[in-house]
C-alpha positions in Angstrom: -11.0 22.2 43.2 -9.6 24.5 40.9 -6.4 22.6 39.8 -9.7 19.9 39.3 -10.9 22.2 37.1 -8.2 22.9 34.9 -7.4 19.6 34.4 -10.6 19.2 32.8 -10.4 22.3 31.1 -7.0 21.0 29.6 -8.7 17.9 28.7 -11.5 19.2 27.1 -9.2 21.3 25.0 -6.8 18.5 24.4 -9.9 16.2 22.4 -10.5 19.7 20.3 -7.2 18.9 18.9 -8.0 15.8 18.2 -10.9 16.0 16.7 -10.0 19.2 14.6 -6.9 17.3 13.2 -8.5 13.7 12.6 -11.5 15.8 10.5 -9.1 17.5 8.4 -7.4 15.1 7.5 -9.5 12.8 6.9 -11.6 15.6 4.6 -8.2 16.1 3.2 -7.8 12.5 2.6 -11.4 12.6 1.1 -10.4 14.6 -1.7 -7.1 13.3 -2.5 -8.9 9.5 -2.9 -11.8 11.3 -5.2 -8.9 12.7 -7.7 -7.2 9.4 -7.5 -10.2 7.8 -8.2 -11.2 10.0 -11.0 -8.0 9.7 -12.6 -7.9 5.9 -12.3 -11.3 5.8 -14.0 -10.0 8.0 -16.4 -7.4 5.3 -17.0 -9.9 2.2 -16.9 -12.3 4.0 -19.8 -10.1 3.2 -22.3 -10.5 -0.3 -21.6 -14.3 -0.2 -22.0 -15.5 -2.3 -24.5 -13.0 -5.6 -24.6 -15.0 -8.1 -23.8 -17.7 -7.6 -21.1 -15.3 -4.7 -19.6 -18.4 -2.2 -19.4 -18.7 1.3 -17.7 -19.9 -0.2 -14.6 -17.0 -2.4 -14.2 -14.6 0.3 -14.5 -15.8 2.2 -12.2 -15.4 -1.3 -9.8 -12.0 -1.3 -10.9 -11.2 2.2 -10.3 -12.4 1.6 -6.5 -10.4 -1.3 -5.9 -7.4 0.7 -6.4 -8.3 3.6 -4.0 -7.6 1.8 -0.7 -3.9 1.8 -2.1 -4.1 5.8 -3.0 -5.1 6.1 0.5 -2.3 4.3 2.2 0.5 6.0 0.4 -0.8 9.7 0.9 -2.0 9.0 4.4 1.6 10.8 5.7 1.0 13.6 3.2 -2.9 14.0 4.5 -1.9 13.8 7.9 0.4 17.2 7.0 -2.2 19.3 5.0 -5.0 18.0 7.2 -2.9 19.3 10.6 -2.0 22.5 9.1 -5.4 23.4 8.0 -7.3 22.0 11.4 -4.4 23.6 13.3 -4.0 26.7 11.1 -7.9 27.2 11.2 -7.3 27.4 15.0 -4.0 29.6 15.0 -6.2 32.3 12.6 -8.9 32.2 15.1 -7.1 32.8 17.6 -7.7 29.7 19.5 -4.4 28.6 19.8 -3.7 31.7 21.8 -6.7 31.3 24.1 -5.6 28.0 24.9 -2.4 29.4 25.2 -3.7 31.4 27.7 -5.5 29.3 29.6 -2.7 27.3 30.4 -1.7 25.0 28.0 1.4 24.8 26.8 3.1 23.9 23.0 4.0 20.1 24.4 0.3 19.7 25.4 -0.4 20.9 21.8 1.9 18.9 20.1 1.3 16.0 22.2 -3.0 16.4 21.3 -1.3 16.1 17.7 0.2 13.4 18.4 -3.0 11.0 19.6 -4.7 12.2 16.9 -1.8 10.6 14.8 -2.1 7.4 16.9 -5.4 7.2 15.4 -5.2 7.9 12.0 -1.9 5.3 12.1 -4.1 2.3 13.4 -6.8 3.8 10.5 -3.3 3.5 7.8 -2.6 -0.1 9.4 -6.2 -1.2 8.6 -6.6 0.5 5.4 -2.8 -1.0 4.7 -2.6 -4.9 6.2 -6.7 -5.4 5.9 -8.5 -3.5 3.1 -6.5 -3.0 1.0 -4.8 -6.7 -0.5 -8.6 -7.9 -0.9 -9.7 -5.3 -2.9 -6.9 -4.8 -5.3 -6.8 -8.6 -5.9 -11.0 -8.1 -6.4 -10.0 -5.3 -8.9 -7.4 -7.7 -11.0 -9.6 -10.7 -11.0 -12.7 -8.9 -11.8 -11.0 -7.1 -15.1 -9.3 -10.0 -16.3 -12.4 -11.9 -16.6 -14.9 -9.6 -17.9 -11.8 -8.6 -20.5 -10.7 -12.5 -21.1 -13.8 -14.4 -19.9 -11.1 -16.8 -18.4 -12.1 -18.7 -14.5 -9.6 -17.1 -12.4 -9.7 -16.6 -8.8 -6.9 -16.8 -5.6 -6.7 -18.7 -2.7 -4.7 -19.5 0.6 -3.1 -22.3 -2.0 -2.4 -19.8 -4.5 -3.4 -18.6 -7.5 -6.1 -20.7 -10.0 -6.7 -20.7 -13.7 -9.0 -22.9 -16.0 -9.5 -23.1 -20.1 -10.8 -25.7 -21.3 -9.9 -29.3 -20.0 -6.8 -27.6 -17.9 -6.4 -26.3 -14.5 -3.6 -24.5 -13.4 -2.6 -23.9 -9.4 0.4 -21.3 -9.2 1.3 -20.6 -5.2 3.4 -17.7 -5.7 4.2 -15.2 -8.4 7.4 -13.4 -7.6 7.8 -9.6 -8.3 9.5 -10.3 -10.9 6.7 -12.3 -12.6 8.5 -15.8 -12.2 6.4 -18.4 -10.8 7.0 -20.7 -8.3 5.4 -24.4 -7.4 3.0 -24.5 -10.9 0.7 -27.3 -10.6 -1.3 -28.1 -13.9 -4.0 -30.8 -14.0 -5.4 -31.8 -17.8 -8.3 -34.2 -18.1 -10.1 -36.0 -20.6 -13.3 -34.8 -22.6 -15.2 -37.0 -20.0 -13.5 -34.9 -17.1 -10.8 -38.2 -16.8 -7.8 -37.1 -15.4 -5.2 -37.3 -17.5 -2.0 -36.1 -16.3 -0.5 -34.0 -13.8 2.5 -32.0 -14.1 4.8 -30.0 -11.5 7.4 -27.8 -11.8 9.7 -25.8 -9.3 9.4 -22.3 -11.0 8.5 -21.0 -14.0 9.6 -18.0 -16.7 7.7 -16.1 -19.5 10.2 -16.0 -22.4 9.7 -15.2 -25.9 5.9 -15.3 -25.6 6.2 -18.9 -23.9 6.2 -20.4 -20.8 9.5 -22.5 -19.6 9.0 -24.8 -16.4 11.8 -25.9 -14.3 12.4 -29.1 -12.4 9.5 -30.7 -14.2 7.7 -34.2 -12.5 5.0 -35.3 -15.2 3.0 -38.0 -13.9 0.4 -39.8 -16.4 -2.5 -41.3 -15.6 -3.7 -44.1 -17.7 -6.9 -47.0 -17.0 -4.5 -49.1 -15.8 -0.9 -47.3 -14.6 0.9 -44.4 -13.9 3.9 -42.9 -16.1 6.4 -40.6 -14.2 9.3 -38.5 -16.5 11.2 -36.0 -14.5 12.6 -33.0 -16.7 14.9 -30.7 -16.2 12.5 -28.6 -18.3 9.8 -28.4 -20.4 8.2 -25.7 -23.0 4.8 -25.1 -21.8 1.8 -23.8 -24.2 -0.9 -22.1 -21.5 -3.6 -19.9 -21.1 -2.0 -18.2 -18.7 -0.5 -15.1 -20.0 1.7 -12.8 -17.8 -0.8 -10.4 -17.6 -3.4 -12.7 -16.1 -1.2 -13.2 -13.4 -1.6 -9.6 -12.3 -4.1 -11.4 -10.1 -1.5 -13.3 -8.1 0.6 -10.2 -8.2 -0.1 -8.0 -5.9 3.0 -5.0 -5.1 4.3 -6.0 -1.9 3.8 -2.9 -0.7 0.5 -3.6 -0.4 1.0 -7.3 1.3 0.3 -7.1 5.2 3.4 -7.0 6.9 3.4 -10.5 8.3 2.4 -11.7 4.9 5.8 -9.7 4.1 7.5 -10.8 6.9 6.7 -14.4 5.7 7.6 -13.8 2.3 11.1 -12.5 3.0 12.0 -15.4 5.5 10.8 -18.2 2.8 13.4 -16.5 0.0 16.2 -16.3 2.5 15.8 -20.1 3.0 16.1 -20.9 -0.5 18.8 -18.4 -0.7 17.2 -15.8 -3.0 17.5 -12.4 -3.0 14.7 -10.7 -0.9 15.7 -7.1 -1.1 12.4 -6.0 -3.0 10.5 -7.6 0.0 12.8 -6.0 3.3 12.5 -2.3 1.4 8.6 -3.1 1.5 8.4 -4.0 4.6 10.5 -1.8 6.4 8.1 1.1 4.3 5.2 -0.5 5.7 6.4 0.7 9.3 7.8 3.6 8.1 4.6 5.3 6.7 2.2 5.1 10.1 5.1 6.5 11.7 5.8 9.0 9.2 2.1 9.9 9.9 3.0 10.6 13.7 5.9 12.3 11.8 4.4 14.7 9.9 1.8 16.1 12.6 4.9 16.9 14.9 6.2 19.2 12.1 3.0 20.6 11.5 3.0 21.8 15.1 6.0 24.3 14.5 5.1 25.0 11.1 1.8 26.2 12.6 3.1 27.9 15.4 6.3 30.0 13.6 3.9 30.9 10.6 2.1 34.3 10.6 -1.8 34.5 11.3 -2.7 36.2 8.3 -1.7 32.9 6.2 -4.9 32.1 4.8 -5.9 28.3 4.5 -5.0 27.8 0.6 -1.4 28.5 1.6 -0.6 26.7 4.2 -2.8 23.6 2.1 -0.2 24.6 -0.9 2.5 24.5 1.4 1.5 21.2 2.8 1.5 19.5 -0.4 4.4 20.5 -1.4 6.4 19.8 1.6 4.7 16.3 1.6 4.9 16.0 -1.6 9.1 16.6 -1.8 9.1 13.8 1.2 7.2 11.4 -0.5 9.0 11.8 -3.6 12.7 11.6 -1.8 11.0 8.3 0.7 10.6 6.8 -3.1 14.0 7.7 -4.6 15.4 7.1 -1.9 14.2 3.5 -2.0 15.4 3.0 -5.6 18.9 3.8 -3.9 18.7 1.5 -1.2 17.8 -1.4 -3.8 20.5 -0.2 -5.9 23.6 0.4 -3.8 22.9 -2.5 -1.2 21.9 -0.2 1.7 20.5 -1.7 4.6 16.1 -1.9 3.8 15.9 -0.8 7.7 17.2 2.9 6.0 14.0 3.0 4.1 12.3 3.8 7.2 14.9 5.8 9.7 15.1 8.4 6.2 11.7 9.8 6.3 11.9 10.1 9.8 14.8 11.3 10.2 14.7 14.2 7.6 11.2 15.4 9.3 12.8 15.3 12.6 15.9 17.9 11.2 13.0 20.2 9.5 11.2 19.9 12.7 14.3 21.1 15.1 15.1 23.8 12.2 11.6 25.2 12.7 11.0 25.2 16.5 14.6 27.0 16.6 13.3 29.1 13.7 9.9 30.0 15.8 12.1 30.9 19.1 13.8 33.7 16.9 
């Protein structure tokens, strides 16, 4: 009965945890996304004014973008959000109860790390779900209140109108060339005219330039085909209008990623940019996991009398530092050919030599 007894106990104790660390950092996350937001609204004021761009629309704007704030400091709220939930209990003298009542530092860390299996599948959906939709909203909704131009996206790609023209784009590479450009011109009496394809597609000295062009016209009675090997084109699309088709990749959902990086391999094209992205899709939910194990012995070696502003300045400075070496570390991976896998094991692996250097630094 009593080995009953403790087991709930233990349990009881063990969903504290969790919930302590899930509200903290999820408060902690709160405040980080209202900064971002403020300072992204900041950003979209000075845009106020071209065309229908209003205040209203800004601030529109300036929450589409959050979703993307929150995925990239999730690892770095999951740190200041652990030390201040677990922190809160250490200076309380909870930790030491529950100590005492049995449970040991594994239990601990291992209540840490369920409530980091949560917040994870919260960074997946935040990451592969919410986030795509609304920065693409964000981008669409800007350029047309600024350019008053029809734009929208699609599972066939990316759509633009002016005038008599339509254009279909199905992929915009990160480097801003497009791929498979469809345009469709018609007639003042909405006759179709002609239809052109090309293969790709490049922005040079303020025009476009298609590749591998097929132009087919359509007249009352027959149809005209050229082929081109390419072709000056005069659109209404400017590059920055195609911020709606561009969306980072690390914001793609990782199959979306996935897909992206087999289709360049099959036309032999370099899909480096895409791996690093995906392999720092994987890498941040389980840098999330990552970072509550080392808040565990940073918790548990610190002294009580640490008040909460410290170990929240400590925090974001440590998880500031990672993020900051995840990101150059990236740049070097892209640069010196490093396997993209790399972008994830270094994250992990650097938090998992601070967290041995501070559980042997507690047993001192």
């Amino acid at each position: 009965m009593a080995t009953l007894e403790r087991a709930a106990a233990l349990r009881l104790l063990d969903r504290y945890i969790i919930v302590t660390v899930v509200k903290a950092t999820l408060m902690t996350l709160l405040v980080l996304t209202v900064l971002a937001f403020v300072l992204q609204l900041v950003e979209e004021i000075e845009d106020i004014g071209k065309g229908d761009y209003n205040s209203w629309t800004a601030m529109l704007v300036a929450a589409s973008s959050t979703p993307r704030f929150i995925y990239e400091s999730f690892p770095v709220s999951a740190l200041i959000g652990a030390l201040l939930g677990l922190g809160g209990m250490a200076n309380s003298g909870e930790l030491v109860a529950m100590r005492a009542a049995g449970m040991s530092s594994r239990q601990i860390l291992f209540a840490a790390i369920k409530a980091g299996m949560l917040l994870m599948l919260l960074a997946v959906l935040v990451g592969d779900g919410v986030g795509p939709f609304t920065e693409q909203y964000g981008n669409q909704l800007k350029l047309e209140k600024q350019n008053k131009q029809i734009t929208f996206s699609s599972r066939n790609g990316f759509w633009a109108k002016d005038g008599n023209t339509f254009v279909n784009i199905r992929r915009v590479s990160v480097s801003g060339e497009l791929h498979e450009v469809t345009i469709y011109e018609s007639a003042e009496d909405r006759q179709l005219q002609s239809i052109t394809r090309a293969a790709t597609g490049q922005y040079r000295n303020g025009s476009w330039v298609l590749h591998e062009v097929r132009r087919s016209g359509i007249g009352s009675r027959e149809v005209s085909i050229r082929q081109l090997p390419w072709l000056a084109w005069e659109s209404v699309v400017d590059p920055a209008v195609l911020s709606v088709a561009m969306i980072e990749p690390l914001m793609l959902p990782a199959w979306k990623l996935w897909e992206q990086i087999q289709s360049l391999k099959l036309r032999g094209q370099n899909a480096a940019t895409y791996e690093i992205a995906f392999w720092g899709k994987i890498a941040t939910p389980l840098t999330t996991i990552a970072m509550l194990i080392l808040a565990v012995p940073m918790v548990m070696s610190g002294n009580r009398s640490i008040s909460a502003g410290q170990r929240v300045l400590s925090g974001a400075m440590l998880g500031t530092l990672l993020y900051l070496f995840s990101r150059g570390f990236s740049f070097l991976v892209l640069a010196i050919d490093l396997p993209a896998m790399s972008v994830m094991l270094f994250p992990l692996v650097v938090i998992f030599l601070l967290t041995l250097w501070l559980k042997r630094f507690a047993a001192r």
